[in-house]
C-alpha positions in Angstrom: 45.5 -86.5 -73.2 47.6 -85.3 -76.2 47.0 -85.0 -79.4 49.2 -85.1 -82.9 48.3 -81.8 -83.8 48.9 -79.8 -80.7 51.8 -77.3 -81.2 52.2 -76.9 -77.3 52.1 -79.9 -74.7 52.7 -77.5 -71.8 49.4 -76.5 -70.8 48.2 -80.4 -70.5 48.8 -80.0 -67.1 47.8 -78.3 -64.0 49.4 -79.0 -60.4 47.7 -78.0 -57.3 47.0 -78.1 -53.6 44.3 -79.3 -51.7 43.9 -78.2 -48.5 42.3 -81.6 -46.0 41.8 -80.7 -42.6 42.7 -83.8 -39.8 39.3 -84.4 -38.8 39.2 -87.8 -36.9 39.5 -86.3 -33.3 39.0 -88.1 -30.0 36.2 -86.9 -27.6 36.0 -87.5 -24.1 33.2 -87.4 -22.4 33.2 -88.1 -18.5 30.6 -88.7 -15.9 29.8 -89.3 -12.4 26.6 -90.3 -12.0 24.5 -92.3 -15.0 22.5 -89.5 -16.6 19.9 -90.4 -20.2 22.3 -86.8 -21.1 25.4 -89.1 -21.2 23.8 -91.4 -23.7 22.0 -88.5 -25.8 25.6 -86.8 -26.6 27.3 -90.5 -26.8 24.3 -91.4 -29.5 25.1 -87.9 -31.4 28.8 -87.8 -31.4 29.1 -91.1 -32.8 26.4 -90.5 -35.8 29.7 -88.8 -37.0 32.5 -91.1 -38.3 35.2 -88.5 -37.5 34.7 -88.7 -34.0 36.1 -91.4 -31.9 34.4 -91.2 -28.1 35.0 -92.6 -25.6 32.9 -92.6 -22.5 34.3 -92.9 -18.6 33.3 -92.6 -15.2 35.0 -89.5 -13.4 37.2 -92.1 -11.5 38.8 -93.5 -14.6 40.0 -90.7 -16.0 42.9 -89.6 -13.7 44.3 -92.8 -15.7 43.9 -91.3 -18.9 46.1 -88.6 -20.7 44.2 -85.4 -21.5 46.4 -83.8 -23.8 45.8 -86.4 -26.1 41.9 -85.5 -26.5 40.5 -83.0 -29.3 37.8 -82.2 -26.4 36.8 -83.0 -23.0 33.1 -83.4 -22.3 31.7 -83.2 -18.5 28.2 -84.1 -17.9 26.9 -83.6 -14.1 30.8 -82.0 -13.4 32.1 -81.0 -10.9 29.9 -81.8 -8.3 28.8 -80.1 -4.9 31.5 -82.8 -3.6 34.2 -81.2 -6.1 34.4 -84.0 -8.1 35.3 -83.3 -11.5 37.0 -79.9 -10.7 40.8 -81.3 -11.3 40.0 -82.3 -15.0 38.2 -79.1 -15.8 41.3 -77.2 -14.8 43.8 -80.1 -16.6 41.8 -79.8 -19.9 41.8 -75.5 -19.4 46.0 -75.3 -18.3 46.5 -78.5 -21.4 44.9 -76.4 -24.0 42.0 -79.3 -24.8 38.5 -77.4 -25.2 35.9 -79.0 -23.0 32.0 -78.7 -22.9 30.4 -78.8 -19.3 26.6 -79.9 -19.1 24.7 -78.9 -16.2 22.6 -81.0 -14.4 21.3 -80.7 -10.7 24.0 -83.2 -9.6 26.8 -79.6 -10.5 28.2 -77.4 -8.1 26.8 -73.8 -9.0 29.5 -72.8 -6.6 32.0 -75.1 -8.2 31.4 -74.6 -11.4 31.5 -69.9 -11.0 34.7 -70.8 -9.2 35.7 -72.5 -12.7 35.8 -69.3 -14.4 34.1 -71.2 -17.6 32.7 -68.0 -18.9 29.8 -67.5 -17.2 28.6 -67.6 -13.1 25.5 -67.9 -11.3 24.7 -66.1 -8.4 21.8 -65.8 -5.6 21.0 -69.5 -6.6 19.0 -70.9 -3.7 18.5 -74.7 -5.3 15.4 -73.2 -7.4 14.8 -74.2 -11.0 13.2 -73.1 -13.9 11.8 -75.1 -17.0 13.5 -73.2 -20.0 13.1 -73.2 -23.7 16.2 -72.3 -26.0 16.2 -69.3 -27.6 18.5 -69.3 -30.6 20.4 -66.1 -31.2 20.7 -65.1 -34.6 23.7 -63.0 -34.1 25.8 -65.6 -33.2 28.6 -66.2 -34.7 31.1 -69.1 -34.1 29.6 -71.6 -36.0 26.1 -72.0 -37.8 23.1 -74.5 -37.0 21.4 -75.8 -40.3 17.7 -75.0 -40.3 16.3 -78.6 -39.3 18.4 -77.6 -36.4 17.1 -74.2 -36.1 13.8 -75.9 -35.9 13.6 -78.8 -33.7 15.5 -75.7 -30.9 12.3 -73.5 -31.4 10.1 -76.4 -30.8 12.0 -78.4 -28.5 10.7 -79.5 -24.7 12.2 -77.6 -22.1 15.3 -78.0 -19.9 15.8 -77.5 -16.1 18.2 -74.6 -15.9 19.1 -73.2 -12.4 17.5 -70.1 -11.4 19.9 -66.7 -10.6 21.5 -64.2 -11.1 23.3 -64.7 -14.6 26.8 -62.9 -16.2 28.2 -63.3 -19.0 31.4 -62.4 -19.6 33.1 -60.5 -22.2 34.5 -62.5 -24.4 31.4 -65.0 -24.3 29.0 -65.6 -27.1 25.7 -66.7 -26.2 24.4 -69.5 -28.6 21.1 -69.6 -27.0 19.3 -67.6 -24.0 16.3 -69.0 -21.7 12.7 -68.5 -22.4 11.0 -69.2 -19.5 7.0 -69.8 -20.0 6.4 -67.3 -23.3 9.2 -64.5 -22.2 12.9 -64.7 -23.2 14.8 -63.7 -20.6 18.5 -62.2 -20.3 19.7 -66.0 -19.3 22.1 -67.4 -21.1 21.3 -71.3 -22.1 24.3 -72.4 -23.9 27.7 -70.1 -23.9 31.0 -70.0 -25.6 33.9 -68.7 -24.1 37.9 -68.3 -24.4 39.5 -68.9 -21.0 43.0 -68.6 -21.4 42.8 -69.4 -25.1 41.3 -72.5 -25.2 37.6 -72.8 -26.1 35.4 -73.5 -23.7 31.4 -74.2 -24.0 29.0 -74.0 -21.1 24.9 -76.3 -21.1 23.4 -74.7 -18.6 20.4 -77.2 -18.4 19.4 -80.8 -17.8 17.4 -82.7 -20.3 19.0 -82.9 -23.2 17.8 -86.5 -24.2 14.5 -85.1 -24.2 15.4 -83.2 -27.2 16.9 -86.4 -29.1 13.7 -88.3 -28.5 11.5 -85.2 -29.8 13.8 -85.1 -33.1 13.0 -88.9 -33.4 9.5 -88.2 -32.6 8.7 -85.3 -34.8 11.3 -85.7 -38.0 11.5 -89.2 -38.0 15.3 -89.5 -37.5 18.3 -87.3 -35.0 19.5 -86.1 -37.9 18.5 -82.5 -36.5 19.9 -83.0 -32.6 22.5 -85.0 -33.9 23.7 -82.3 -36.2 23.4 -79.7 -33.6 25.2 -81.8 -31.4 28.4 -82.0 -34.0 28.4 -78.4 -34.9 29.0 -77.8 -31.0 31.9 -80.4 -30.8 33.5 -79.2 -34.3 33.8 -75.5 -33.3 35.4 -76.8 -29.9 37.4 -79.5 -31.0 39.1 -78.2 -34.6 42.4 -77.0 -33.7 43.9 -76.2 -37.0 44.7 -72.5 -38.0 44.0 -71.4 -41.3 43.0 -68.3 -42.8 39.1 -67.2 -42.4 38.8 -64.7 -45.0 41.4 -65.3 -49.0 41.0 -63.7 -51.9 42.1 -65.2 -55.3 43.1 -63.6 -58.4 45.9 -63.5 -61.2 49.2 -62.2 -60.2 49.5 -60.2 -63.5 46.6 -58.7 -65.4 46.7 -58.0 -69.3 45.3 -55.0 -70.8 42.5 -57.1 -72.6 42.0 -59.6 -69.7 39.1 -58.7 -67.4 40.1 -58.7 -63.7 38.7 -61.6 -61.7 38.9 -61.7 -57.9 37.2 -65.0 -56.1 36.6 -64.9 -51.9 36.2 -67.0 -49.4 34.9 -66.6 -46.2 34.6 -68.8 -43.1 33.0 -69.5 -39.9 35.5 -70.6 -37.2 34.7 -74.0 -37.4 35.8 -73.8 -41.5 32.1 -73.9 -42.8 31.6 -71.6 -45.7 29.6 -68.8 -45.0 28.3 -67.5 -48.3 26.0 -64.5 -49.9 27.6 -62.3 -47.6 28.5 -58.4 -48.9 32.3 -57.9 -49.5 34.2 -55.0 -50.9 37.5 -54.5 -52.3 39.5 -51.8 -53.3 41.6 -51.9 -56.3 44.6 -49.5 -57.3 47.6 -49.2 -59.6 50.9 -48.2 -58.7 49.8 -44.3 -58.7 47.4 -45.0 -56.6 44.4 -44.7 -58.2 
């Protein structure tokens, strides 16, 4: 707007950027044998209008091109027949994250042989009923706190029972409580292998735990939601700074000194009330 009486028209106007991340991204998620786990993630990804899934049987997917997914999702894969082992390794060498859900129907051997981050050993077909665990030091990405919630009272999952590792670059989202005890078993891992991110269910049951949302809140919003922060860590692709800090080039005498922050998680949600400090100094150094 301008106005008769203005001696200057140049401040009228402001240009600026605005950063928009791509976020409609194409999920895969693959299957051998018909699991209510399939149809619990299916359900959860598509609450979220970004996400375009589409579901196959292991047997169509050799017709399908892998570099052209955000994420690869295998429920049940591979198998003690090494089905499923070939598009682990595609998505890994292609640089597409993938998620791999355990159910009894997975290879133990298979899947340590994977190198996915974590490996089982001693497992002598033996299972234990797990609760989740939620690990408050993790941080990749953060669970709202309906989220937080429904995990703490959620039914348990069938989680194989062994020896567990963890390897060093892994981030443990949630460990295993098994009756009343947590126990130094990782539940649900994230991992780099070869730089692309991988993440790692090691239980069967999930749809259990969309049903109990629905039960107890009235709505998925909370499995849902947990679902999506796990497939927007794995699947955003896009690099951008974590951590900026804004301020005025040039600084008057009379003009107080403003400096803004930012900080992110790395799936680009704002983390914020966290302490940061910053050291100011002039051209002598102090």
């Amino acid at each position: 707007t301008y106005f008769e009486e203005e001696i200057s028209e140049k401040n009228n106007t402001y240009t600026f950027a605005v950063d928009v991340l791509e976020s409609r991204q194409k999920i895969l998620l693959a299957y051998e044998a018909v699991h209510p786990d399939v149809a619990a993630l299916r359900r959860a990804i598509e609450s979220n209008k970004n996400y375009d899934c589409q579901v196959v049987r292991l047997s169509e997917v050799n017709s399908l091109d892998i570099h052209s997914y955000n994420c690869v999702i295998l429920v049940g894969l591979p198998t003690a027949f090494g089905n499923g082992k070939s598009i682990l390794s595609q998505a890994v060498e292609a640089g597409v994250p993938s998620l791999v859900v355990y159910n009894q129907a997975s290879s133990v051997e298979a899947l340590n042989a994977q190198n996915v981050g974590v490996t089982i050993e001693n497992f002598r077909n033996s299972y234990d009923e797990v609760k989740p665990a939620y690990q408050s030091d993790f941080s990749l990405f953060q669970l709202d706190e309906a989220s937080k919630t429904m995990l703490e009272q959620a039914p348990p999952l069938i989680a194989p029972f062994g020896s567990y590792s963890v390897g060093a670059q892994s981030k443990v989202l949630c460990s295993q409580i098994v009756g009343t005890i947590e126990v130094a078993r990782p539940l649900l891992v994230f991992s780099q292998i070869k730089n692309t991110k991988t993440g790692v269910v090691l239980g069967e049951g999930f749809w259990r735990w969309r049903l109990f949302d629905k039960k107890v809140n009235g709505s998925f919003a909370a499995f849902d939601s947990f679902v999506n922060k796990m497939i927007a860590y794995l699947a955003l692709t896009e690099k951008r700074e974590l951590f900026s800090v804004n301020g005025e080039n040039i600084i008057s005498d009379n003009q107080d000194a403003l400096f803004t922050a930012e900080l992110y998680d790395k799936s680009y949600e704002p983390m914020p009330n966290r302490e940061i400090s910053m050291t100011v100094r002039n051209e002598k150094g102090k």
